[in-house]
C-alpha positions, -999 to +999 in steps of 0.1 A: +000+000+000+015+035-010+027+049+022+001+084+015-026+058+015-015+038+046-015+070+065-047+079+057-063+048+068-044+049+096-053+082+107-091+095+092-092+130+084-107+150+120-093+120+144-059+121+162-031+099+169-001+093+192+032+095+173+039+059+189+007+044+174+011+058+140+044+041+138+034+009+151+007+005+122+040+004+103+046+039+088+087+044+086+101+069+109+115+092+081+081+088+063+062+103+095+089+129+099+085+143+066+049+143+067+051+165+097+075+190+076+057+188+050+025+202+069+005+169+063+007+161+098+005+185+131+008+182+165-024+195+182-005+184+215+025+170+226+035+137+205+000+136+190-011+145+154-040+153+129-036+151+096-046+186+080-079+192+059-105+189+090-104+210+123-103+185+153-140+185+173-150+164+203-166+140+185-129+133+164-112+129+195-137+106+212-135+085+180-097+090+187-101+075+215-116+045+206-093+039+179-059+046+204-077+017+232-101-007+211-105-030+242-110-007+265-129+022+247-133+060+265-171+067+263-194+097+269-212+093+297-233+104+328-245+142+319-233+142+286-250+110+274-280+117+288-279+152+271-270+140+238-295+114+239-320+143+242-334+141+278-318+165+289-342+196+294-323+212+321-288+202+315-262+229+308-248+229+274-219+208+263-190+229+277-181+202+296-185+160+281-180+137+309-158+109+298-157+075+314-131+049+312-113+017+329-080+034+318-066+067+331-070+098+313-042+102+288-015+130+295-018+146+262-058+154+266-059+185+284-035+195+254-061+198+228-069+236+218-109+227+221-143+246+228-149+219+254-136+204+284-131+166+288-139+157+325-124+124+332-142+098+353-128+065+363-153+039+364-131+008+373-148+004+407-183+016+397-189-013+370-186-051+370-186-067+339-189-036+313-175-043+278-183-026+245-210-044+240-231-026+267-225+008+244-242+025+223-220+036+188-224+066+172-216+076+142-211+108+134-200+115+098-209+095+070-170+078+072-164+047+096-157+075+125-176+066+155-175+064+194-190+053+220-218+062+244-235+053+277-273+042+275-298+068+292-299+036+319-262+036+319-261+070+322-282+080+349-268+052+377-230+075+368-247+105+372-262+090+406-226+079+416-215+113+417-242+129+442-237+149+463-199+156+456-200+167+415-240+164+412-260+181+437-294+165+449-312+190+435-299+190+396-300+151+398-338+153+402-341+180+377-327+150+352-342+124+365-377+143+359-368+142+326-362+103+325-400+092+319-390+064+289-363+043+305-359+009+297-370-018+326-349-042+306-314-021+299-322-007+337-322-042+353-289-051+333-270-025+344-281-025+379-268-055+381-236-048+367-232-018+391-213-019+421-219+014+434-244+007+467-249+050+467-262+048+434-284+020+436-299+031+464-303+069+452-319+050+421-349+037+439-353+066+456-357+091+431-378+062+411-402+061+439-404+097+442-411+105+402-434+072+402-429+061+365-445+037+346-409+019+339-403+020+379-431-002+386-415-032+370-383-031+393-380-045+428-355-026+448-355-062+467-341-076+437-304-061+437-278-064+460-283-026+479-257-037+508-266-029+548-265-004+572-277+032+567-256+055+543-253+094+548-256+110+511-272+144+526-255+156+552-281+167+582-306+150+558-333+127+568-332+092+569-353+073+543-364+039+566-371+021+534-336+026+517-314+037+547-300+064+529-297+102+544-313+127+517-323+164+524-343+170+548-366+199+531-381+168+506 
């Protein structure tokens, strides 16, 4: 394959790519360095590339992403999913997408000269059993450029996971007011794939609250929810049904 070519499949137009991974698709050393002086290549941060002809955009570097760790894909998640998916009537605009991923956030990410910010969430200890499968793929130009994304269901046990540190009690049930067409089905899968106890339990309680149609087909007695009483809201009250502490005013 002419090495011109090669690059290009190696590295779509709008996506970006380590200098390291480019060369081990099997592009020569000298060929990469005199694609950089030749202005087909730039660095958009340090040792990573674009090729020039498209402006790099969140949705090329989450496709990025995917490309750079195929078994262990970066996906949006939490806020951003749920925004994107198009239930979010009183999320804030997309400033911020909320990244999750097994792996740690790469070094070279807060690099990127971008309209956004990429908030980083490890989610090694809130899921059991999460491949790529579980995601949703989105495609976003009529190319093979896609990435991943979190389910609404997904999405809304991450968003729980972060109350009341990142998401306060009160913006959580803004959003989850908006949740009336969850799945029972996707909902039961990843509840049991979660291992966040907070977030299970915040789940049922905000379920019970906004009484849904789609709540009345899951048991909270069904998951594992731990013991003992845990404090969420400090100086809440204590729900006796859920032993969780939530604000006292509701």
């Amino acid at each position: 394959m002419h090495e011109q070519n090669k690059l290009e499949q190696i590295l779509p137009l709008g996506l970006v790519a380590t200098r390291a991974y480019i060369l081990a698709q099997g592009i020569e050393r000298h060929r990469f360095d005199n694609a950089v002086k030749s202005g087909k290549l730039k660095a958009v941060s340090r040792g990573v590339y674009i090729r020039e002809g498209l402006p790099i955009t969140w949705q090329g570097v989450m496709s990025s992403l995917a490309r750079l760790n195929p078994e262990n894909p970066a996906y949006v998640g939490g806020v951003s999913a749920i925004q994107l998916s198009g239930f979010g009537h009183y999320v804030q605009d997309l400033s911020i997408i909320h990244v999750y991923s097994k792996s740690p956030k790469p070094s070279w990410l807060d690099g990127l000269d971008l309209s956004v910010e990429f908030k980083w969430h490890g989610c090694k200890r809130l899921w059991r059993d999460l491949d790529v499968d579980v995601l949703q793929v989105q495609q976003w130009r009529d190319d093979v450029s896609v990435y991943f994304q979190a389910s609404v269901e997904q999405a809304c046990l991450e968003l729980l996971s972060g109350v009341p540190h990142s998401v306060s009690f009160d913006y959580a049930d803004m959003l989850f007011q908006g949740l009336t067409s969850m799945s029972p089905k996707r909902l039961d899968g990843m509840l049991k794939r979660c291992n966040s106890i907070k977030a299970k339990r915040l789940f049922f309680w905000f379920a019970q609250r906004h009484n849904f149609q789609w709540s009345q087909k899951l048991k909270s007695s069904d998951y594992d929810l731990g013991s003992g009483k845990r404090v969420i809201a400090e100086q809440g009250r204590l729900d006796n049904e859920l032993m969780i502490t939530v604000p006292s005013s509701w």
